[in-house]
C-alpha positions in Angstrom: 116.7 104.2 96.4 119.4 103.2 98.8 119.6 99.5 99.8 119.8 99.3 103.7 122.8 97.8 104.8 122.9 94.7 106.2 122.7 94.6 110.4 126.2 94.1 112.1 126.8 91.6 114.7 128.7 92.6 117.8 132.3 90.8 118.5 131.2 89.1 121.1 128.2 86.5 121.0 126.2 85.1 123.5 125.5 81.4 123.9 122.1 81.9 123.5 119.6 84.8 122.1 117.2 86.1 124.8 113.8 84.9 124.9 111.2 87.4 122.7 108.8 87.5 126.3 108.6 87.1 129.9 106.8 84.1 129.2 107.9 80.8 127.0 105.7 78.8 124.8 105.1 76.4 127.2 104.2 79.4 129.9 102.2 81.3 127.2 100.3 78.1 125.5 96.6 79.0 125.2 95.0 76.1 127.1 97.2 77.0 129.8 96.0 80.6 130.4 92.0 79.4 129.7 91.6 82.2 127.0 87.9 81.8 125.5 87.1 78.3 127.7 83.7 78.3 129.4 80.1 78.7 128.3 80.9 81.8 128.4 83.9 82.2 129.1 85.1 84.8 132.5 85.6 88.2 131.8 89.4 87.9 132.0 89.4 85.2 130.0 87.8 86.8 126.9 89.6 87.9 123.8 88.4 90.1 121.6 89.3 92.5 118.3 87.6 95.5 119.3 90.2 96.3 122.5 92.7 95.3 120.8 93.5 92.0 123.3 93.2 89.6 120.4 96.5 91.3 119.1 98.8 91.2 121.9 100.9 88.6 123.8 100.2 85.8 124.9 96.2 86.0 124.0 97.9 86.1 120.2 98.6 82.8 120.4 94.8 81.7 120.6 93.6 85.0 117.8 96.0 82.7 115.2 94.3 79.7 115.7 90.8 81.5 115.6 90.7 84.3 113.1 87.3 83.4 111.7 86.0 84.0 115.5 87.6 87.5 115.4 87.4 89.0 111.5 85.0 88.9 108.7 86.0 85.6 106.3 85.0 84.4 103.0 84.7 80.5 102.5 87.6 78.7 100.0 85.6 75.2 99.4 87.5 72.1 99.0 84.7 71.1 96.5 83.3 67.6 96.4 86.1 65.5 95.4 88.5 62.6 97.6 90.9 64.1 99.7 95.0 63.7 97.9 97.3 61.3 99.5 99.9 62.3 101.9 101.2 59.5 102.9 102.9 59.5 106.5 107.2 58.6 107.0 107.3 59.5 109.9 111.0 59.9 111.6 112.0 60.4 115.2 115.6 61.4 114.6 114.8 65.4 113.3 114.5 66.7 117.0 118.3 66.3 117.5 119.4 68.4 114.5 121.3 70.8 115.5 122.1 74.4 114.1 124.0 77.9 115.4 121.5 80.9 115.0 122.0 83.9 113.8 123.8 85.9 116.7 124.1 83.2 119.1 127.3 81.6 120.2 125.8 78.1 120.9 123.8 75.7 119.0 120.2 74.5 119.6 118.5 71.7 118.4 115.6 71.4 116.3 113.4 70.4 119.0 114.6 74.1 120.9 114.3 75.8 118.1 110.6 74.9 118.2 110.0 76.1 121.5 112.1 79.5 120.8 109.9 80.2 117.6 106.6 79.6 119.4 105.7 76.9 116.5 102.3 76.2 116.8 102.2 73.7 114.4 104.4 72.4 111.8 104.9 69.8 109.3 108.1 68.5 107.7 107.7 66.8 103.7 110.3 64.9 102.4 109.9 63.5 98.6 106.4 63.7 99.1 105.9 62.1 102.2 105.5 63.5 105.9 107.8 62.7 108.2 107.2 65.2 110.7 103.8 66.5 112.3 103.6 68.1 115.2 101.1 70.7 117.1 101.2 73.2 119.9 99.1 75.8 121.5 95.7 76.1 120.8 96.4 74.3 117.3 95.2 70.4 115.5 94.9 69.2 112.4 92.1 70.1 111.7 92.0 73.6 112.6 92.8 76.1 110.0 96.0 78.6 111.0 96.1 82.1 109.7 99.0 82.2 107.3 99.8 85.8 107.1 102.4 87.0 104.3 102.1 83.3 103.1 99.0 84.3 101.4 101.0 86.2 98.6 102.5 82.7 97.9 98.6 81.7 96.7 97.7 85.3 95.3 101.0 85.0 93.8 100.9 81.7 92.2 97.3 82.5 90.8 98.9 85.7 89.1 101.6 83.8 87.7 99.0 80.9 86.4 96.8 83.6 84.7 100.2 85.0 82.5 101.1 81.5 81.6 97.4 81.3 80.5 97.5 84.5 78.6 94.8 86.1 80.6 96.7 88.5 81.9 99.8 90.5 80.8 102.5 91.4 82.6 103.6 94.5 80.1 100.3 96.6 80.6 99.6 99.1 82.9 97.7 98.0 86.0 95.4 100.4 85.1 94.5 98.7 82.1 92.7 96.7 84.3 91.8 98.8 87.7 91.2 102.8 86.2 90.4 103.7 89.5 94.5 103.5 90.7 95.3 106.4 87.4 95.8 108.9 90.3 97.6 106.6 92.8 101.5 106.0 93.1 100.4 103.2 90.5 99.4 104.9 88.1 102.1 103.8 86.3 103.0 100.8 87.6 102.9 98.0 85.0 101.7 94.0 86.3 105.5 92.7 86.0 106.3 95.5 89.0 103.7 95.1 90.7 103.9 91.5 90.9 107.8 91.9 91.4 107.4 94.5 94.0 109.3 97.1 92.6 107.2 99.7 92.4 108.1 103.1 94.3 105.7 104.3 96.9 105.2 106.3 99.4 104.4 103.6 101.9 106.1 101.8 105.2 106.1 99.0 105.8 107.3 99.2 109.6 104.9 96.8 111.8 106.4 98.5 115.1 105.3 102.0 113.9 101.3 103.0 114.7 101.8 105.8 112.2 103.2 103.6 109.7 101.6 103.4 105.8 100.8 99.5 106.9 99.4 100.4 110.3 97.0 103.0 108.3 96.7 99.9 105.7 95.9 97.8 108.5 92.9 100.3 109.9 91.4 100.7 106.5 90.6 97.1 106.0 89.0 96.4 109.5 92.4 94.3 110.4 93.3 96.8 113.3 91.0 98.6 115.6 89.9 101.7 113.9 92.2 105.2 114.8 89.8 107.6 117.8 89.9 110.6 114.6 88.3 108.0 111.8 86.4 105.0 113.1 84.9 104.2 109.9 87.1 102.0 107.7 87.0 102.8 104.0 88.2 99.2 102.8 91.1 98.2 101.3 91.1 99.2 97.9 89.8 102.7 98.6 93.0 102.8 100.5 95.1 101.8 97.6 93.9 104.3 95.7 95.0 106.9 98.1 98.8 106.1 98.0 100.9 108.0 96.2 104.1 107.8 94.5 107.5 107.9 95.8 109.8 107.6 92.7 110.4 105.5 89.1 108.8 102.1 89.1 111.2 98.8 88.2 114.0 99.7 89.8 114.8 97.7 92.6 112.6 95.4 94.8 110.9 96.9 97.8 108.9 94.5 99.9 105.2 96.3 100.5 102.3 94.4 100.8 99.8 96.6 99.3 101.2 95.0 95.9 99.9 91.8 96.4 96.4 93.3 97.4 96.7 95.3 94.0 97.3 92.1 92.7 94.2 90.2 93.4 92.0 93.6 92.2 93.4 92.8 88.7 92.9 89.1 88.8 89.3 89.6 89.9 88.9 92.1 87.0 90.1 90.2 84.3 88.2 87.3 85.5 85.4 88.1 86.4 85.8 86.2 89.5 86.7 86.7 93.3 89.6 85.3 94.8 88.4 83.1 97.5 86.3 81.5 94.5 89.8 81.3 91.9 91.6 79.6 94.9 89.3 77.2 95.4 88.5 76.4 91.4 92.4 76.1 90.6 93.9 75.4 93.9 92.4 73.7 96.7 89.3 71.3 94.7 92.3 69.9 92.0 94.8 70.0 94.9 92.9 67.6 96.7 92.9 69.8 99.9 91.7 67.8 103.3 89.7 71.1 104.7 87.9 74.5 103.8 90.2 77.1 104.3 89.3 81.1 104.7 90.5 84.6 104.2 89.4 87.6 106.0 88.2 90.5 104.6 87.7 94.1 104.9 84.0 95.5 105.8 83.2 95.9 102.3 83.7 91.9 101.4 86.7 92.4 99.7 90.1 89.7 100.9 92.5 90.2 102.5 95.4 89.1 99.6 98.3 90.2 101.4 97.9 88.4 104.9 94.6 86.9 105.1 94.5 83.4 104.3 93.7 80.6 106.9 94.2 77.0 106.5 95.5 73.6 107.8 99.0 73.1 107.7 98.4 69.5 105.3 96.9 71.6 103.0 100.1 74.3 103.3 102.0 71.8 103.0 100.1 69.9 99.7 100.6 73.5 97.8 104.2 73.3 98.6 105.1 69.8 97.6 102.6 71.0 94.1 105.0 73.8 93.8 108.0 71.1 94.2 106.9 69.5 91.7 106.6 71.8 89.0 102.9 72.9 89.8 101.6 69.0 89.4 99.9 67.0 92.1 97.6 64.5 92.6 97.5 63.1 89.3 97.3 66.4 87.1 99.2 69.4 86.4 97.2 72.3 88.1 99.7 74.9 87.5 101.5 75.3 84.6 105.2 74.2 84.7 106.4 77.5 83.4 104.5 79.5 85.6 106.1 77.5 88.7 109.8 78.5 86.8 109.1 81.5 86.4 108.4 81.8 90.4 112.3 80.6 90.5 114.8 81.8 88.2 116.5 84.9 87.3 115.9 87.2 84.7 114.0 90.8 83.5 112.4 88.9 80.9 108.8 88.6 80.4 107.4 85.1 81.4 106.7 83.6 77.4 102.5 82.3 77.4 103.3 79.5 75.3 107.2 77.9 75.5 109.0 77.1 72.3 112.1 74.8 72.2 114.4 77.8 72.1 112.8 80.1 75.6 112.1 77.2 77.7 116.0 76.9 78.3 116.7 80.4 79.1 115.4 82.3 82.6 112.3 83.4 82.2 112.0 85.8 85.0 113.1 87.5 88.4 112.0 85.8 91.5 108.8 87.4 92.0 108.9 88.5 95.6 104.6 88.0 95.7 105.3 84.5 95.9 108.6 83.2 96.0 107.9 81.7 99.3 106.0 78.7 97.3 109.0 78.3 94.9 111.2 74.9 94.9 114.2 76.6 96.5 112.8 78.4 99.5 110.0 76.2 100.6 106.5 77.0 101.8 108.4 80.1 104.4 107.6 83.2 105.3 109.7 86.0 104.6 108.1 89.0 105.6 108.7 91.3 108.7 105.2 90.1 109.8 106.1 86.8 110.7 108.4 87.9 113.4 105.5 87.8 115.3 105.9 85.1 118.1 103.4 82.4 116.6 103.1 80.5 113.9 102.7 77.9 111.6 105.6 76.6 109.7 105.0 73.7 107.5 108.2 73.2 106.0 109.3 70.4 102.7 112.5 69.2 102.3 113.6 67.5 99.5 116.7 65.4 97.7 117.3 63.6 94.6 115.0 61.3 94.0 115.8 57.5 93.4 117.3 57.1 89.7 114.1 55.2 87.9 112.2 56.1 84.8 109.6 58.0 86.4 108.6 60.0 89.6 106.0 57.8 91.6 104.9 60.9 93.3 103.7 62.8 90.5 104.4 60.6 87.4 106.9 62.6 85.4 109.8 61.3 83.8 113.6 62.3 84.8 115.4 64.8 83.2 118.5 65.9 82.8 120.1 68.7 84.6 123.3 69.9 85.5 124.5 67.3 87.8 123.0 64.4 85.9 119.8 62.6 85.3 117.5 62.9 88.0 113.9 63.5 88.8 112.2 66.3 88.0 110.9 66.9 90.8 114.1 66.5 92.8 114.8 69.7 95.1 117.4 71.0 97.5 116.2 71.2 101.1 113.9 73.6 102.6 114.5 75.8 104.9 111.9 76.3 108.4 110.3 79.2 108.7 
């Protein structure tokens, strides 16, 4: 497989990059064009899945905010207990930051950059603390954002909990697990590939393409309107047993999302349970989580893994400070240490169930593309082609080295030494936005 080469900027730049639409965020806001207001709302006014309005621009910007009023979901409790702290820093000096993009001439400032994005929402952790939060659009608080490709962070870091566990094993065929792919492109396709996307298929992922494999993906799982020549949708997994193979497995890294969706079929069959009920039980009830979140799925009740997930941007950003921290958060470590590691260093071993004094120095694994997006160095950010769509939610954390003391108060672990001294162990190099 040939690595595509890197896009070449032109010799000349200009100041600033040209706006994605006619309309700005502040001209495309949802409250502004009345989309869904009224009991009931007027007929131009109404978005909807089955015509497809709910997908394009600017009624896209109210569908993020809403999924649940447009697509199947299944509930992801917070359970009964208090709601974790997130205590509030907040700063007034971050909208004046200043950066260059990528094929501009000019900088802009943070608050620009903002508006440019189409942010509907984001919020800004630093050691533990928020000192930014901010909405737009149609979004609050309170109101759960569909996270798209962040989703494979959670299926991802559930995968990656389960190894450390010794409930699942990355060396074994997927089939060991889900028979039903033997005659698909993975077949052969052991856990560790799958969960490191590097398996060879015959599938595109090109979002601009209607005859695209994701477009097809898309139709099969209820998430686009259904093609004229098959309006029946066969569901998501009866798709993934359909795609074949393009080449040899484990060779390099090829992001497709049908791997994380693969994914969540083997967790639920070496479980026993469903996702939206594991995410819940190990995520959002120990994290502490302030709301319910969601996840759409296909007609057959089966999520969404890849792209589905909706929830408040606190609650995004609670799973990345966790992650920060080495998987521990509000008084308990919910995911294993080395699981969290493994999510963030380099190397074509397989992640050890239970560390010894002589692996848990070495690299325990390649980044796992699934869900490197909730690792310590990248920050809770997606990376996918998917979220080049206008709108989003982009909770961000940011970190530092954390004051020299014999003890985190954030998460109550001890320092530790690394290579440019003692310092915290939950001390992390800044974030980038997504």
């Amino acid at each position: 497989m040939t690595p595509t080469p890197p896009p070449t900027l032109p010799d000349t730049l200009p100041d600033t990059l040209p706006p994605p639409h006619e309309l700005d965020a502040d001209e495309s806001c949802p409250q502004r064009w009345g989309w869904m207001q009224g009991g009931p709302p007027a007929p131009d006014k109404v978005v909807r899945f089955a015509d497809g309005s709910s997908r394009q621009f600017p009624q896209l910007r109210w569908s993020f905010s809403h999924a649940r009023e447009l697509h199947p979901t299944l509930d992801i409790p917070r359970g009964d207990g208090p709601v974790s702290a997130l205590p509030q820093a907040l700063r007034d000096d971050l909208d004046d930051l200043s950066f260059t993009p990528l094929g501009a001439a000019r900088p802009m400032s943070f608050a620009q950059s903002l508006k440019a994005n189409y942010t509907d929402g984001i919020v800004v952790l630093h050691r533990g603390r928020v000192v930014m939060e901010r909405y737009f659009g149609d979004l609050n608080a309170q109101r759960p954002h569909i996270a798209f490709s962040v989703t494979k962070s959670f299926i991802g870091t559930l995968g990656a909990l389960l190894v450390a566990e010794g409930v699942l094993d990355e060396s074994r065929p997927v089939t060991h697990w889900v028979p039903e792919l033997a005659p698909s492109g993975f077949g052969t396709a052991t856990l560790g590939e799958v969960m490191d996307m590097t398996t060879d298929l015959d599938f595109s992922e090109v979002y601009t393409d209607p005859a695209s494999g994701i477009a097809a993906y898309a139709r099969a799982g209820g998430f686009a309107p259904p093609h004229p020549d098959h309006p029946s949708s066969d569901g998501l997994y009866a798709f993934l047993e359909t795609v074949a193979p393009a080449g040899a497995h484990g060779q390099a890294f090829s992001y497709r999302s049908i791997n994380t969706d693969v994914l969540a079929w083997v967790i639920q069959r070496a479980t026993g349970q469903r996702i939206e009920a594991l995410l819940s039980q190990r995520l959002w009830a120990p994290m502490g989580a302030e709301r319910d979140a969601h996840i759409t799925c296909d007609p057959h009740g089966m999520p969404f893994a890849a792209g589905g997930l909706c929830t408040t941007l606190r609650d995004l950003a609670r799973m990345g400070e966790m992650m920060r921290c080495d998987g521990a958060f509000n008084g308990r470590q919910i995911v294993p240490a080395r699981a969290v590691a493994a999510t963030t260093r380099n190397s074509t071993r397989v992640m050890p169930r239970t560390p010894t004094k002589e692996n848990t120095r070495e690299p325990l694994r390649r980044k796992r593309p699934g869900h490197r997006a909730a690792s310590r160095d990248e920050g809770m950010v997606d990376r996918s082609p998917a979220s080049n769509k206008p709108s989003r939610a982009a909770p961000v954390t940011t970190g530092g080295t954390a004051p020299r003391k014999p003890g985190c108060g954030r998460c109550g672990r001890g320092r530790r030494a690394s290579a440019v001294g003692r310092r915290c162990a939950t001390a992390s190099r800044p974030k980038a936005r997504a």
